[in-house]
C-alpha positions in Angstrom: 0.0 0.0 0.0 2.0 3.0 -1.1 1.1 6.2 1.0 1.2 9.8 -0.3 2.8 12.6 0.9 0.6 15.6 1.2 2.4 18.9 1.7 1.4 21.8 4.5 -2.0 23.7 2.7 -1.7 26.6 3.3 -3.7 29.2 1.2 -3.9 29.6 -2.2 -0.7 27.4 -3.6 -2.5 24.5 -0.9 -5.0 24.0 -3.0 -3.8 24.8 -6.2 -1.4 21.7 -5.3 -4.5 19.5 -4.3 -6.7 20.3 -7.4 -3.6 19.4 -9.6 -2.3 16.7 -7.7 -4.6 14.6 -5.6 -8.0 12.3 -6.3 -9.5 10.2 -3.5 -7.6 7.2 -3.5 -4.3 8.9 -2.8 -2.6 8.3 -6.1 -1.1 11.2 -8.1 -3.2 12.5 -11.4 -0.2 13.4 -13.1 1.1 9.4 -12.5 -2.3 8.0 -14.2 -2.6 10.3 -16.8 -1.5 10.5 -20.4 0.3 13.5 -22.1 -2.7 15.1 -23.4 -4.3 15.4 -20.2 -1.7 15.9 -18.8 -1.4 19.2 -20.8 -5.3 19.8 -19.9 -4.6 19.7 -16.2 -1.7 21.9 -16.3 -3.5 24.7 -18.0 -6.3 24.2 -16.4 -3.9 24.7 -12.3 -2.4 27.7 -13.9 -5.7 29.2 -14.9 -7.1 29.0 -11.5 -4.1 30.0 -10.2 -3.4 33.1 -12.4 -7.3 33.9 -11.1 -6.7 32.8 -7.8 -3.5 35.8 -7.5 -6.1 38.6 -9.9 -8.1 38.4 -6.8 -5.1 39.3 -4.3 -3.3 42.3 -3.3 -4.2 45.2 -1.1 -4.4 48.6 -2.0 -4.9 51.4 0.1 -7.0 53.2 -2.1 -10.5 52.0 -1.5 -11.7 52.9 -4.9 -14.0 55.8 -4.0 -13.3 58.9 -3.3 -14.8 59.1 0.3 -11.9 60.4 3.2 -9.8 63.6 3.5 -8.5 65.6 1.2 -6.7 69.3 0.9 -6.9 71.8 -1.8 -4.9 74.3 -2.8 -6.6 77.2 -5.1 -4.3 79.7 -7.4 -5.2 82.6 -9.4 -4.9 82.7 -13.0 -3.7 85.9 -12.5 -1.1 85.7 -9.9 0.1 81.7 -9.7 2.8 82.1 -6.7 0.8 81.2 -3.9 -2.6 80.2 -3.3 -5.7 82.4 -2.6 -7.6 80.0 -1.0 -6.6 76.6 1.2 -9.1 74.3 2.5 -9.1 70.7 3.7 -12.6 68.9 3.6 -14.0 65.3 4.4 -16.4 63.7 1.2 -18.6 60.4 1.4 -20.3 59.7 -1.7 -23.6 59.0 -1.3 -26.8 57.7 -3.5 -26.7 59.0 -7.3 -23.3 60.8 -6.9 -24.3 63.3 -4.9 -21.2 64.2 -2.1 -21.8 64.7 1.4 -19.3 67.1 2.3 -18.0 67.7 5.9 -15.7 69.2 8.0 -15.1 72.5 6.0 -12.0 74.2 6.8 -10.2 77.2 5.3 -6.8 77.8 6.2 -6.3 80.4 4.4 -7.6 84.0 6.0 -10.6 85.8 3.8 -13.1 87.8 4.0 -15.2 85.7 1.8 -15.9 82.7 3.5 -15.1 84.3 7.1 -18.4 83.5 8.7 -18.1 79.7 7.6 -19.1 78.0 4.5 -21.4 75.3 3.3 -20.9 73.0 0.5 -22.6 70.5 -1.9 -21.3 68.4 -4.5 -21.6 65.7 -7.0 -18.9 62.8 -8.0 -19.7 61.0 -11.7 -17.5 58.0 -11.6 -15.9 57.3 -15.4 -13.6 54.1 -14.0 -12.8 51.7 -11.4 -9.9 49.6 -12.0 -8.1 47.8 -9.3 -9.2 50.1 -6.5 -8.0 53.4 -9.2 -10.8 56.1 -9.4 -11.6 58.3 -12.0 -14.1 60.9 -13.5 -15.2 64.0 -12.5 -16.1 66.3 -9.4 -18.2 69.3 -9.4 -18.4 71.3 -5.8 -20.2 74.6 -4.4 -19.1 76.7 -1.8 -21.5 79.1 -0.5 -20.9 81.6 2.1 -22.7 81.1 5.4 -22.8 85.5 5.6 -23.3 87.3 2.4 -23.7 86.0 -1.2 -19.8 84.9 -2.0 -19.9 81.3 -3.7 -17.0 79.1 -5.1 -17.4 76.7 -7.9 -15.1 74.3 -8.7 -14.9 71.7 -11.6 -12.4 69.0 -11.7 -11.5 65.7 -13.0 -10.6 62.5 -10.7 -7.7 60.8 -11.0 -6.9 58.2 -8.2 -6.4 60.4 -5.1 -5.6 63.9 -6.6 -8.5 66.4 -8.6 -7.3 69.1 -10.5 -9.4 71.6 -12.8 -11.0 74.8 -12.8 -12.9 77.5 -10.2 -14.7 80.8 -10.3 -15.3 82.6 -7.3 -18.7 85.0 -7.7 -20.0 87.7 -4.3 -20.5 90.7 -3.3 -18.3 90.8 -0.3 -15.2 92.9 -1.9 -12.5 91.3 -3.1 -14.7 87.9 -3.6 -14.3 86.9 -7.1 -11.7 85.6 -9.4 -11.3 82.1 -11.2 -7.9 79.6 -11.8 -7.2 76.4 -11.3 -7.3 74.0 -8.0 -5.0 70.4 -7.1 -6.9 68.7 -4.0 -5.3 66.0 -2.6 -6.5 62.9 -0.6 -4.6 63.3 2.7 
């Protein structure tokens, strides 16, 4: 009565080994089989295994583009530092709508000084292997007065870059350039 020696299964390459090696009565498939099948069975262990490591990996981006992120506003007429900073939390939510929290400017102006509120929408255009893409439109209107920031931008895994305008009464509250925001 010959025995067989099963290795340690542990995870993926276990069973990989016992689909392409073991039946029930111990003996080896590759020992009873002929060339051909042999040939079958091989392809057939790499397949599942090839799907098997497709389905692996981690990667910290969650493929959304809920969390934290920081954005950093310049002028298109003066590009040397930023007019406005702000750092904001967004959750998608149903039909791409953004739930936008935790509003902060860093930067000092008199156009959003009484606090802000902000609504948005996310269109995703892709989702491959946790990378997100498509495009973000946001509002920011002025909790005091009638200042409000628009921004449009296109998603690429964690940074947005594109377009704003700023519109108000307050003085000094308009202009328009372009924004980064970054996940942070």
């Amino acid at each position: 009565m010959a025995t067989a020696r099963f290795p340690l299964l542990l995870g993926t390459a276990g069973v990989i080994w016992l689909l392409g090696n073991a039946i029930p009565n111990g003996q080896f498939i590759f020992q009873q089989c002929g060339g051909f099948v042999r040939k079958i069975w091989t392809f057939l262990v790499l397949g599942i295994a090839l799907m098997l490591a497709a389905c692996g990996g981690d990667n910290n981006n969650n493929g959304s583009i809920n969390g934290n992120w920081t954005a950093a506003l310049m002028s298109s007429s003066n590009s040397s530092s930023p007019v406005f900073d702000f750092s904001l939390t967004l959750a998608q939510v149903s039909g791409g709508n953004l739930n936008i929290t935790n509003l902060n400017f860093t930067t000092s102006s008199p156009c959003f000084a009484g606090g802000a509120n902000a609504t948005g929408g996310f269109s995703l255009s892709g989702n491959f292997a946790g990378a997100v893409s498509g495009a973000l439109q946001m509002n920011i209107q002025s909790a005091t007065g009638d200042n409000q920031l628009g921004l449009q931008g296109t998603v690429k895994n964690n940074t947005v870059t594109g377009t704003w305008t700023l519109t108000g009464t307050t003085s000094g509250c308009t202009g328009s350039g372009t924004f980064t925001m970054n996940r942070s």
